[in-house]
Residue, then its C-alpha position, 0 to 999 in steps of 0.5 A: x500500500x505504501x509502494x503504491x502510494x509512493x508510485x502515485x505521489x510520483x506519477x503525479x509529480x511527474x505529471x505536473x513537471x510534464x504539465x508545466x514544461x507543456x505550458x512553457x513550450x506552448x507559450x514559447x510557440x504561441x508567441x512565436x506564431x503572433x510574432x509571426x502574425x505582428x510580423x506580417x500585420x506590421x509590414x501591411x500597417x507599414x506599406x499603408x504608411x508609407x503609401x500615404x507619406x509617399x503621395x506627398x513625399x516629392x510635393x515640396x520639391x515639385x511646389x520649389x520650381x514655381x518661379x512665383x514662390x521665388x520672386x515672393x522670397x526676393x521680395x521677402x514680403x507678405x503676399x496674399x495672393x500666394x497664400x491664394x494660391x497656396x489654399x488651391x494647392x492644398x485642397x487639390x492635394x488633400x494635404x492639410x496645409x502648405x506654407x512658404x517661409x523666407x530664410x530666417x523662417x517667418x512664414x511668408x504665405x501659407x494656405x491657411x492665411x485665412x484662419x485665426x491660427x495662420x501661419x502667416x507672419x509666424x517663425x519656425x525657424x526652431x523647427x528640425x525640419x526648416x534647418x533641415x531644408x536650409x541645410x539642402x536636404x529633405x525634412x520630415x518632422x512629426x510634431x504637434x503645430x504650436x500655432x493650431x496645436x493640431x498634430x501632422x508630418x511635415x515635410x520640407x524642401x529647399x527653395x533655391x535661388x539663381x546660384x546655390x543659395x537657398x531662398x526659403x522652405x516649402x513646407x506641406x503638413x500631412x495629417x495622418x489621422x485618417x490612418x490612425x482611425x484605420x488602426x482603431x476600426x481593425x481592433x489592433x493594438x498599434x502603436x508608431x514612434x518616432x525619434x527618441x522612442x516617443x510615441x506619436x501615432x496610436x490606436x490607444x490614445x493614452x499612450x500618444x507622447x509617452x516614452x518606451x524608454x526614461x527621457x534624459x535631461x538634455x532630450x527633455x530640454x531639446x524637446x521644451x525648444x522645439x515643442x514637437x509633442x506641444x508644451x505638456x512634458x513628456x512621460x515614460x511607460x514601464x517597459x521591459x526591453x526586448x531580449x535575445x528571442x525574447x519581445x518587449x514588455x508593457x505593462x499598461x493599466x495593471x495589464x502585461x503586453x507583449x511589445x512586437x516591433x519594426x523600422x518603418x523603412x526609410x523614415x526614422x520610425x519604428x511600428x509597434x503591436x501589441x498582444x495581450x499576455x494574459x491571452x498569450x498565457x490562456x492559450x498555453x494554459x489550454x495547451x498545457x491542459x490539454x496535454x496534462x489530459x492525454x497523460x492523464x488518458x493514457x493512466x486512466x483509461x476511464x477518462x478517454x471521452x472527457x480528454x477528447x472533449x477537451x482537446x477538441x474545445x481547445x482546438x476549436x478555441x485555437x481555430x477561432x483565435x486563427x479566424x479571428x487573425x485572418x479576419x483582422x487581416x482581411x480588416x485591414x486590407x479592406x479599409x485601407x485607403x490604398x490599393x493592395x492585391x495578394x500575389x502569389x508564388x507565381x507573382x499572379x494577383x490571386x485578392x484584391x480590396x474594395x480600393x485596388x477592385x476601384x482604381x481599375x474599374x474591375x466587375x466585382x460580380x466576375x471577379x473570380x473568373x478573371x483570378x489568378x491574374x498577371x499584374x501586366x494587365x493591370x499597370x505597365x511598366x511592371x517589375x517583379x523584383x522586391x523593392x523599398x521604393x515605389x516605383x511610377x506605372x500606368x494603369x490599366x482600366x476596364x473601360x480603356x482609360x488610364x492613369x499614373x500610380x505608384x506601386x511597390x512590390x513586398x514580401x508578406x510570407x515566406x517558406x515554399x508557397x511564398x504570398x506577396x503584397x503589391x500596394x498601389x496608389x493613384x496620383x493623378x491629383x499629384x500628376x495635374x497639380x505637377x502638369x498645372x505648375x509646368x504650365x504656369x511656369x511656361x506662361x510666366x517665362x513668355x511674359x517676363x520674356x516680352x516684358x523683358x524685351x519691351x524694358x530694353x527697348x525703351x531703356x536703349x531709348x532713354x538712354x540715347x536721349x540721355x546721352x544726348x542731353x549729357x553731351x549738350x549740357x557738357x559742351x555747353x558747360x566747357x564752352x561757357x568755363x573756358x569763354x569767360x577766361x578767354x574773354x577777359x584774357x583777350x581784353x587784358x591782352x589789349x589793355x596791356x599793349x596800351x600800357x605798354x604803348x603810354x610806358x607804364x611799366x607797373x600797369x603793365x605788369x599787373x595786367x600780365x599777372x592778371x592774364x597769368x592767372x587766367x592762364x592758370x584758371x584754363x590749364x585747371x579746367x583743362x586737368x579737371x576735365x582730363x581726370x573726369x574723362x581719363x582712362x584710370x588704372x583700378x586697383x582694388x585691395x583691401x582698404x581701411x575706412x578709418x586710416x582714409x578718414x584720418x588722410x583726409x583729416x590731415x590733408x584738410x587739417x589746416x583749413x579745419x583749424x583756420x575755420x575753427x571747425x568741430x569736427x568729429x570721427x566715429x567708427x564703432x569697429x574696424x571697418x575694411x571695405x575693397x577699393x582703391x586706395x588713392x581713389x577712396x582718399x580722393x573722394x573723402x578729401x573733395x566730400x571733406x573740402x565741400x563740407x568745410x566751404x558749407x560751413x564757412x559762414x555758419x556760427x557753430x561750424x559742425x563736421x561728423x565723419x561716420x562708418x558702420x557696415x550693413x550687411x555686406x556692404x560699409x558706409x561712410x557719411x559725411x555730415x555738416x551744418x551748413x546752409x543746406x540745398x533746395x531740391x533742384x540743386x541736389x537734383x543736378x548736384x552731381x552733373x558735370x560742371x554744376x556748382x553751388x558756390x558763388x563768386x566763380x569759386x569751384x568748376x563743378x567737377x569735383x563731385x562729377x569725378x566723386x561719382x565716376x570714381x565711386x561707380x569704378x569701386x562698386x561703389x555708390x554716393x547719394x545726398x540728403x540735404x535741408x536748407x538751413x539745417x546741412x547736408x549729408x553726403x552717403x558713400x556705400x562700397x562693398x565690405x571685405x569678403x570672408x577668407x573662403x571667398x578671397x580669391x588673392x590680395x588686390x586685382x587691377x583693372x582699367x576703367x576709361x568713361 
């Protein structure tokens, strides 16, 4: 009795030992089918996201080439006819908004610019995606809108200028919304995470913006700057992560997941779905049961019919868990807003969803008499071959027409009878837009080329007509200075053969003094006029603003004191500019000596030399309080041979060189004047360039006017 009780304690044992490894090894296969299942979910989860990134992936890029959006850029100013055109766009392409932004990143136009929370005028130059674009490169940021908060995938491209400079961004916001209520309506547990392994797409809301793993500090502050989950902060789940063989673990509510994962090709994004542990645990106590029953079967002969009763309700529960999958996966298929067709083994479409049965026009009634079919029939050209990109096609209807698709080929199963998903999705909204901006731009071209051609016209015109004017005035100008000295040396010429004629000596002497300096006052204009109208050697290096302020200083230093002139240099910083040297001395001396006869009658004579830079170009403004200058005379103050001092003081050609010589430099000058109050002369020339743009020390040119 006692052996007997022994051999049973044992039998026992060894039954629960067996019942236990049962349930082990059944839990092990149990998960390895759904990571299999997840496995293929995911990938079709994947391809419908894809698919809807696809559609508007190369849309930024293709909105870059409408010349409108560069002029806007040019003009960097605000325009809401472009954002008219933008709201077009955007319904057209069924994005939810598109918006241009200038190179510091306020938003120029958008085709929200209606709206209260419009883009219009704002920054987003914090944003990963604009310094994205303004690195030349493609962004995609999933972030939530700080100015609407709604949440969407925005996609970036660069705005090019005529060289390699980089105008603007065009940004189009995506809203993948629609893809995330697909998820909801298969009853799958999907989540989408993005950088940083913050969850932002999910079929359970709760989890949107929190962590599969702790947030640090620095990405903490990283995400507070660029606000891409909004201001609230970030909080992490409990996760266990995935080991060796072995899926990640959730735990969500006092409920255990499993946690199956994938990188979403081409995007930095992993697709995550979820199965419940305590259904995985079920099953395997099932399993377990059921074969704790087959042993108990085989010692206990009498309990052969309860055993199979059992094992049959555990093979109908796994047989309806497997339905349950399939069905989950017919789902999808079905309300996925892309065309997708099963191939099989011979890469014949065997199924197809309601979408693909739509795009090509298919007879639902007779679509079995036509599968298997050969995917040739449906789009041309046609590659069988594996691939992460998506490929362009025509399709084929059964009424005859076509239209442009993407399609992309991948595998869904593996093994001897081997199942493949083809993913097909029509563009011909993307098509129009893309052919309505080619056309625009075409138009644009014609006009801006005959607006071109009527501009030059009549500049060939004025500038004839101008040339005339100059050459009439000129002649006029040289006729009149060098007459009147000619006059008066012809007259003192036959004043001084008088004196000499009455003997007197003294007279005569005076007189020929006087012609002297007639002399002199010809050969000065003559010199003039051979500066104004010479060929000139340029050479243009680098020049300091401040030691040529100071030249001109010394130069003028004498008549400064003897006019008792306050005068003042600031320059704030080193300030070089390209010149050439002598020239640039030349200008500020004559700007200098002008200033200084303005001056000459005014109680608190006052001069204020100024330089700065402005961007990549220096000025220098030469400020006094003379008497000032009425409108007409600063109309004509730099013509040749034009003053504004009296007494025959001045030929007019001081500011005329001044000009000529500044234009030499790439330069400029231009004045603002008050009667009473002075006047300020500004000169404008280009700033030294950086080191990486120099190409040497100095270059030399020859200028002739």
């Amino acid at each position: 009795m006692k052996k007997h009780h022994v051999l049973r304690s044992v039998l026992i044992l060894l039954l629960l030992i067996a019942t236990l490894v049962t349930f082990y090894i059944a839990r092990r296969l149990i998960i390895n089918n759904y990571e299999q299942e997840s496995s293929q979910l995911l990938g079709v989860y994947q391809s419908g996201l894809l698919t809807t990134v696809e559609k508007f992936e190369y849309f930024p890029a293709i909105l870059t080439f409408d010349p409108r959006f560069n002029l806007l850029l040019k003009n960097n100013q605000i325009d809401q006819d472009i954002s008219s055109l933008l709201e077009k766009y955007n319904l057209s392409a069924g994005s939810d908004e598109i918006f241009i932004m200038n190179a510091e990143g306020i938003t120029l136009a958008s085709s929200n610019y209606q709206d209260a929370t419009s883009f219009v005028g704002r920054s987003y130059a914090f944003r990963p995606y604009f310094a994205d674009a303004m690195r030349g490169k493609t962004g995609f940021y999933y972030a939530v809108g700080v100015t609407t908060g709604k949440a969407g995938l925005f996609i970036s491209a660069p705005i090019w200028g005529n060289g390699n400079e980089i105008l603007g961004v065009a940004v189009v916001k995506v809203d993948l919304t629609p893809l995330q209520q697909s998820w909801i309506a298969s009853r799958d547990n999907v989540w989408l995470s993005g950088p940083n392994d913050i969850i932002f797409l999910s079929s359970d809301p709760g989890v949107i913006y929190r962590s599969l793993v702790p947030i640090s500090d620095t990405i903490a502050r990283e995400l507070s700057i660029t606000k891409q989950y909004g201001n609230g902060p970030v909080t992490s789940l409990s996760v266990q992560p995935a080991a060796a063989r072995t899926p990640g673990q959730v735990t969500l509510e006092d409920h255990e997941y499993l946690l199956f994962s994938q990188p979403v090709k081409r995007l930095p994004w992993d697709i995550h779905r979820l199965v419940s542990l305590q259904d995985i645990n079920n099953l395997a106590v099932v399993a377990a049961v059921v074969a704790f029953g087959t042993l108990l079967l085989a010692v206990f002969i009498a309990l052969y019919y309860r055993e199979i009763l059992r094992k049959r309700q555990a093979e109908l529960a796994l047989l309806k868990l497997t339905e349950e999958s399939e069905a989950h996966q017919r789902s999808i298929i079905e309300n996925t807003n892309a065309g997708l067709m099963t191939l099989n083994e011979r890469l014949e479409i065997t199924e197809v969803n309601p979408k693909a049965i739509e795009l090509f026009g298919m007879d639902q009634e007779h679509l079995h008499d036509i599968l298997p079919l050969n995917p040739e029939r449906l789009l041309q050209p046609w590659f069988s071959q594996i691939t992460e990109e998506s490929l362009e096609a025509r399709g084929s209807r059964n009424d005859g027409t076509d239209f442009p698709l993407l399609y992309s080929l991948s595998m869904i199963k593996t093994g001897p009878a081997r199942e493949y998903l083809l993913s097909v999705h029509d563009v011909s909204e993307l098509k129009a837009a893309e052919a309505e901006l080619v056309k625009a731009n075409e138009e644009l071209e014609a006009r801006v080329e005959q607006r071109s051609e009527e501009l030059r016209v009549m500049q060939e015109a004025l500038m004839q007509e101008r040339k005339l004017s100059a050459m009439g005035r000129m002649s006029a100008a040289i006729a009149h200075e060098l007459n009147q000295p000619l006059t008066a040396l012809s007259s003192y010429v036959a004043t001084g053969r008088l004196y000499l004629a009455e003997g007197k000596p003294e007279k005569s002497e005076e007189t020929f003094d006087k012609m002297e300096g007639l002399v002199h006052r010809i050969a000065r204009i003559s010199s003039q006029l051979k500066t104004f109208a010479a060929i000139r050697r340029l050479t243009l290096q680098e020049v300091s603003l401040e030691a040529a302020m100071r030249y001109a200083m010394e130069v003028m230093e004498h008549r400064i004191r003897d006019l008792q002139v306050d005068t003042e240099v600031v320059i704030n910083k080193p300030v070089t500019v390209i010149a050439d040297q002598n020239m640039l001395e030349q200008v500020l001396v004559n700007l200098l000596d002008n200033a200084l006869d303005a001056v000459k009658d005014v109680d608190s004579p006052k001069i204020v030399l100024n330089a700065m830079s402005v961007v990549d170009k220096a000025w220098v403004k030469v400020r006094d309080n003379g008497s000032g200058m009425n409108q007409d005379q600063m109309d004509h103050l730099f013509d040749p041979f034009y003053t504004t001092k009296t007494g025959g003081k001045g030929l007019g050609l001081g500011l005329a060189i001044s000009y000529s010589l500044l234009q030499d430099m790439q330069g400029t000058i231009s004045v603002s004047s008050t009667e009473g109050e002075g006047s300020e002369f500004t000169l404008i020339l280009p700033l030294k360039k950086n080191v990486s743009e120099e190409s040497g020390e100095g270059s030399s040119m020859t200028v002739s006017e």
